[in-house]
C-alpha positions as CSV (number, residue, x, y, z in Angstrom):
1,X,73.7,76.8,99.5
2,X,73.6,73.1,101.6
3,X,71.4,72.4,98.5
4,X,73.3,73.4,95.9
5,X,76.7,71.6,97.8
6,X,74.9,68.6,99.0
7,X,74.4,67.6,95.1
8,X,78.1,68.1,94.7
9,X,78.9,65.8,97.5
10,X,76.4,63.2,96.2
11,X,78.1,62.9,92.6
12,X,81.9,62.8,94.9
13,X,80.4,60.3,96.6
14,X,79.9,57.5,93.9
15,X,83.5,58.4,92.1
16,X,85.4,56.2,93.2
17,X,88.9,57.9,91.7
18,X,87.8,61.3,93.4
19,X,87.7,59.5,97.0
20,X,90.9,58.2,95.9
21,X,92.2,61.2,95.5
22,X,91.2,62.9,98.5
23,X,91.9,59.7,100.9
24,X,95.5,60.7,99.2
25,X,95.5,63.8,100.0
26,X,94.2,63.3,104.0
27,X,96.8,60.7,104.3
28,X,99.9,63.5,103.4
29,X,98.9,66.0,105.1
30,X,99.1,63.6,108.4
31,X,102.3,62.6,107.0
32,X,103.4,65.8,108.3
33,X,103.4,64.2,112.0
34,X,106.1,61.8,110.5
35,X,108.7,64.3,109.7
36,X,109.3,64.4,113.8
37,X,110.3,60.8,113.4
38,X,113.5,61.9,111.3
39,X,116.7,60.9,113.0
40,X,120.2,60.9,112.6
41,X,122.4,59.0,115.5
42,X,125.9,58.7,113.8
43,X,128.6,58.4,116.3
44,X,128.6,61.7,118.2
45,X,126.4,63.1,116.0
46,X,123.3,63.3,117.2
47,X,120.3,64.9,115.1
48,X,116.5,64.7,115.7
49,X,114.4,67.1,113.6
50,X,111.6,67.5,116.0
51,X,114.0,69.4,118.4
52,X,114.8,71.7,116.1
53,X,111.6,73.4,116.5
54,X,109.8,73.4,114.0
55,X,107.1,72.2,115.9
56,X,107.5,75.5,118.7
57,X,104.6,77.3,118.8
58,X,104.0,79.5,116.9
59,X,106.4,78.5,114.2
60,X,104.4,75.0,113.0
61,X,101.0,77.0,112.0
62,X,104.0,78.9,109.9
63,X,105.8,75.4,109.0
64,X,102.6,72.9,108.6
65,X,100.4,75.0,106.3
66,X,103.4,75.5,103.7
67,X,104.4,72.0,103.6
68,X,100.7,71.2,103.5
69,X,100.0,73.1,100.5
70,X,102.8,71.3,98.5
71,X,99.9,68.8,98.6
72,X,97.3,71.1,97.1
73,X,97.9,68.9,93.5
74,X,95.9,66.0,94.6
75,X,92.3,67.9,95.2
76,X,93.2,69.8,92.2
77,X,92.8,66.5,90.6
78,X,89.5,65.8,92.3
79,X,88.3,69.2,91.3
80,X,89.0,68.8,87.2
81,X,87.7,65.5,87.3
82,X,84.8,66.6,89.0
83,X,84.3,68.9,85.9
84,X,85.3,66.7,83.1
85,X,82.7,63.7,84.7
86,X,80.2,67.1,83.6
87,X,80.9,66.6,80.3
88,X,81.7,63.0,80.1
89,X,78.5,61.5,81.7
90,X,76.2,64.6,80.6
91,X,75.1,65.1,84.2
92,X,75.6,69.2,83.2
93,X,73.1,68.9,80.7
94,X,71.0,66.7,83.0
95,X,71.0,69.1,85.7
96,X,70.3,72.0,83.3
97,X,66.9,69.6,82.4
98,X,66.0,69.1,86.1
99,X,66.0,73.0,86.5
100,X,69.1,73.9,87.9
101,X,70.5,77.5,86.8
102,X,74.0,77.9,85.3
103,X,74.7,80.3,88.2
104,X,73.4,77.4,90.3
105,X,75.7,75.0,88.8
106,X,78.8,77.3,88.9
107,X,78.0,78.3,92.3
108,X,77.1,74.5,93.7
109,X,80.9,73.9,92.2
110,X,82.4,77.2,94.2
111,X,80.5,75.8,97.5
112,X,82.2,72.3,96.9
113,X,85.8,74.7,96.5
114,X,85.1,76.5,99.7
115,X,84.2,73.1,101.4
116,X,88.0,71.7,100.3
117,X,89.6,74.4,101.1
118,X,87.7,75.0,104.6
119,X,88.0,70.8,105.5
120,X,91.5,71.1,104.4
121,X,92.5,74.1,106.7
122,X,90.8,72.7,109.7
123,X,92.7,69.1,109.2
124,X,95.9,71.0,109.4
125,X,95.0,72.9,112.4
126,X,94.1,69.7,114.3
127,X,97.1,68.1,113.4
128,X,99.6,71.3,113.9
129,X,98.0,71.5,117.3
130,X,98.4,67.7,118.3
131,X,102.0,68.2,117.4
132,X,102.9,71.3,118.9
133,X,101.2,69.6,122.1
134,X,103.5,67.2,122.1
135,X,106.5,69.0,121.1
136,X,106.1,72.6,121.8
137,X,108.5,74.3,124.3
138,X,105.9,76.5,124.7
139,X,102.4,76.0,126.3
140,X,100.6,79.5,126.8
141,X,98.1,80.1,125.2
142,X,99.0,83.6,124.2
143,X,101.9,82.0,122.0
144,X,99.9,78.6,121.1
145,X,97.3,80.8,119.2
146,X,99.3,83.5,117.7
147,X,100.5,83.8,114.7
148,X,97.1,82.1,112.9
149,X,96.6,84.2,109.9
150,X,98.9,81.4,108.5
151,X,95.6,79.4,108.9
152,X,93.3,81.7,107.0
153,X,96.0,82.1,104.6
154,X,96.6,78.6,103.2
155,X,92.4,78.8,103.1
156,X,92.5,81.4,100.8
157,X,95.6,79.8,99.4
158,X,93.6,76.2,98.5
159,X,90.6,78.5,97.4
160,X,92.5,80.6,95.2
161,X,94.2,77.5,93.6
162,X,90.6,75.4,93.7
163,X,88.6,78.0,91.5
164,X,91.8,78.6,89.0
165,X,91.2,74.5,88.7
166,X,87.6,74.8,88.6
167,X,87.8,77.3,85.3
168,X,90.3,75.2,83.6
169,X,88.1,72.9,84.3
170,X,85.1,74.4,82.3
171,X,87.6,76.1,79.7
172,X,89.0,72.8,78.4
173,X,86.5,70.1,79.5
174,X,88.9,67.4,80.3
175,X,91.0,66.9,83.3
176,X,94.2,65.2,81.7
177,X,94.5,68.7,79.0
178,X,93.0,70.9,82.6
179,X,96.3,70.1,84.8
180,X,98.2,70.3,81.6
181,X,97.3,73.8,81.0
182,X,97.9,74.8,85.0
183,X,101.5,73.6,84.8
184,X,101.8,74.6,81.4
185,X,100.9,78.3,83.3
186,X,103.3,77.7,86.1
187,X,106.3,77.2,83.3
188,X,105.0,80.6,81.4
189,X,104.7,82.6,85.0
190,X,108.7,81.2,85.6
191,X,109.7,81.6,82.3
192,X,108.4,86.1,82.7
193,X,109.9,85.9,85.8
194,X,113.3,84.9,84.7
195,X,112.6,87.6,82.0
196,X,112.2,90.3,84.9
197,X,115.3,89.1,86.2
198,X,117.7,89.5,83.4
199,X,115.5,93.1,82.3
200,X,115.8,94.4,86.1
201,X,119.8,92.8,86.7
202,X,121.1,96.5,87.2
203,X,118.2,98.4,89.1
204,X,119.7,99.8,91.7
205,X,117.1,99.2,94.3
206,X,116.6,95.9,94.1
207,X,116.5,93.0,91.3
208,X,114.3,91.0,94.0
209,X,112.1,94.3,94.6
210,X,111.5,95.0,91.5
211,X,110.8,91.7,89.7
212,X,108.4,91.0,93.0
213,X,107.0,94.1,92.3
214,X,105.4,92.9,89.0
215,X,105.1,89.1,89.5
216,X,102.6,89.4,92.6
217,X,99.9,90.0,90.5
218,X,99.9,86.6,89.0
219,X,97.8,84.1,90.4
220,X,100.1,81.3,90.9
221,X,102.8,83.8,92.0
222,X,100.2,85.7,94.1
223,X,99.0,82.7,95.6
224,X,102.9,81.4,96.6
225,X,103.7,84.9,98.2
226,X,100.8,84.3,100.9
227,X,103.1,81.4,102.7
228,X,106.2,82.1,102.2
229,X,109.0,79.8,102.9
230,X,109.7,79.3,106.5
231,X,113.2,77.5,106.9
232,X,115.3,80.3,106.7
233,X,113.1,81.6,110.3
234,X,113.9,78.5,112.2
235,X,116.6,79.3,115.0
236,X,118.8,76.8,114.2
237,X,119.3,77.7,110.3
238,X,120.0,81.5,111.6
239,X,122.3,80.4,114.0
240,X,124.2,79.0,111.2
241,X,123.8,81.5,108.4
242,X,124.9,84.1,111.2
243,X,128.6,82.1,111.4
244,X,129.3,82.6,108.2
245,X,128.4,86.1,107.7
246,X,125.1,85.8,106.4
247,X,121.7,87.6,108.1
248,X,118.1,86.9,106.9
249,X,115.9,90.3,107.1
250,X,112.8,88.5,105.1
251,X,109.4,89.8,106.0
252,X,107.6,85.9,106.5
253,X,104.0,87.7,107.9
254,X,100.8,87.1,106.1
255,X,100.3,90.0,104.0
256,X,96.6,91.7,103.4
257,X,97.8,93.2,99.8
258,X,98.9,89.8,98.9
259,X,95.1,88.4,100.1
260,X,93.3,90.7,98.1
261,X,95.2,90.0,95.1
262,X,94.0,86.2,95.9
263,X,90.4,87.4,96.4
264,X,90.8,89.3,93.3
265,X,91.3,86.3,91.0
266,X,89.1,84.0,92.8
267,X,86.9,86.4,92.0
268,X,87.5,86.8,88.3
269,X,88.1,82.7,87.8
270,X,84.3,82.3,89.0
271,X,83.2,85.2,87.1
272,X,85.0,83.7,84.4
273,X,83.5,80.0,84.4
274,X,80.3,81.4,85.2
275,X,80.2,83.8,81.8
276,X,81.8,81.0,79.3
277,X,78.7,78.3,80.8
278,X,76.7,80.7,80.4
279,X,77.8,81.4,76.5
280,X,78.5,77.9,75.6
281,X,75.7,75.9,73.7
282,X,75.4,73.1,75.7
């Protein structure tokens, strides 16, 4: 395995656009930290986002891992790329020479995947941590560490979305007509949804329930229902939705159904680049 992912790392580390990409990447999700700088001091108005908290344990691990997989988009780059420069610079074919496998290859890519996603989800503990250190109204430790399955969910998030990349990446062979293709997806996923919405308008049980029902075994929609969004749980937006009649019974835990769906295509999009390598003439 270090084998396999320490020739991945070599070729990362002579492209220059790839550490680019990732410095990029690093850089927002610290960025996060800056969103405790917003303030708003107008006359008696008085509004400082930190102490709304969204930085109370153990709301951030709920907060920081979905804002940091907004940024997901700039690895995905660096993972495309990493397959196009394959093709481009015949180091596929060179490796295949040198006596490395097709599984090899395939897997030394998944290895890299798992090493994005893992580095990624570790960054954003670090930070979440610092910041709910500094502006946590809590300090036990019971609450600082609950609620971490938000963690292990944005890894599986990143690896799901990694590996989808990674076979685009083998399908189509260039990264430009790769990311084309994954938002081309994203429109043809919205596009079924907003199908299900106006086929299910008068179930009696549910619009929401039902279309859900069907669009969680997509991958990109499978992948979004592991974070789900987390403004409508902060106090302060309850407070307010609770003055004007509204109340918010949304179920924001990590749920094991919607993991294994993840796993599932993970599974499949390795599978997947591993059997169309394995058929292409090369």
């Amino acid at each position: 395995m270090l084998r396999l992912l320490n020739i991945e790392l070599h070729k990362l580390k002579y492209n220059r656009a790839s550490k680019v990409l990732s410095i990029i990447y690093f850089a927002l999700l610290t960025s996060i930290a800056l969103i405790a700088a917003i303030k708003f001091d107008i006359g008696p108005i008085k509004f400082h986002l930190a102490e709304q908290g969204i930085f109370n344990f153990p709301y951030i691990w709920h907060f920081n891992t979905y804002i940091a997989a907004i940024f997901k988009f700039f690895l995905l780059l660096v993972i495309v790329s990493m397959m196009a420069n394959e093709y481009s610079y015949k180091t596929l074919k060179q490796n295949l020479i040198d006596g490395l496998s097709k599984k090899e290859f395939v897997l030394s890519k998944f290895y890299t995947v798992i090493a994005f996603a893992f580095i990624s989800t570790v960054f954003v503990f670090i930070v979440s941590l610092i910041l709910g250190a500094i502006y946590s109204d809590f300090n036990e430790m019971s609450i600082i560490f609950s609620d971490l399955g938000y963690l292990f969910a944005f890894f599986i998030k990143l690896l799901g979305f990694f590996s989808f990349g990674l076979f685009l990446g083998i399908l189509i062979k260039r990264s430009a007509f790769a990311v084309a293709a994954m938002i081309v997806w994203l429109i043809v996923e919205s596009l079924i949804k907003g199908y299900l919405y106006w086929t299910f308008r008068d179930v009696k049980t549910g619009t929401d329930e039902a279309v859900n029902s069907v669009m969680q075994f997509f991958p990109l929609e499978s992948m979004a229902n592991l974070i789900k969004e987390p403004f409508t749980r902060l106090g302060a937006v309850k407070s307010v939705a609770s003055q004007i009649g509204e109340n918010f019974t949304k179920d924001y835990s990590v749920s094991l159904f919607n993991i294994i769906i993840v796993l599932i295509w993970t599974a499949i999009f390795i599978y997947s680049s591993y059997a169309l390598l394995k058929k292409r003439d090369l």
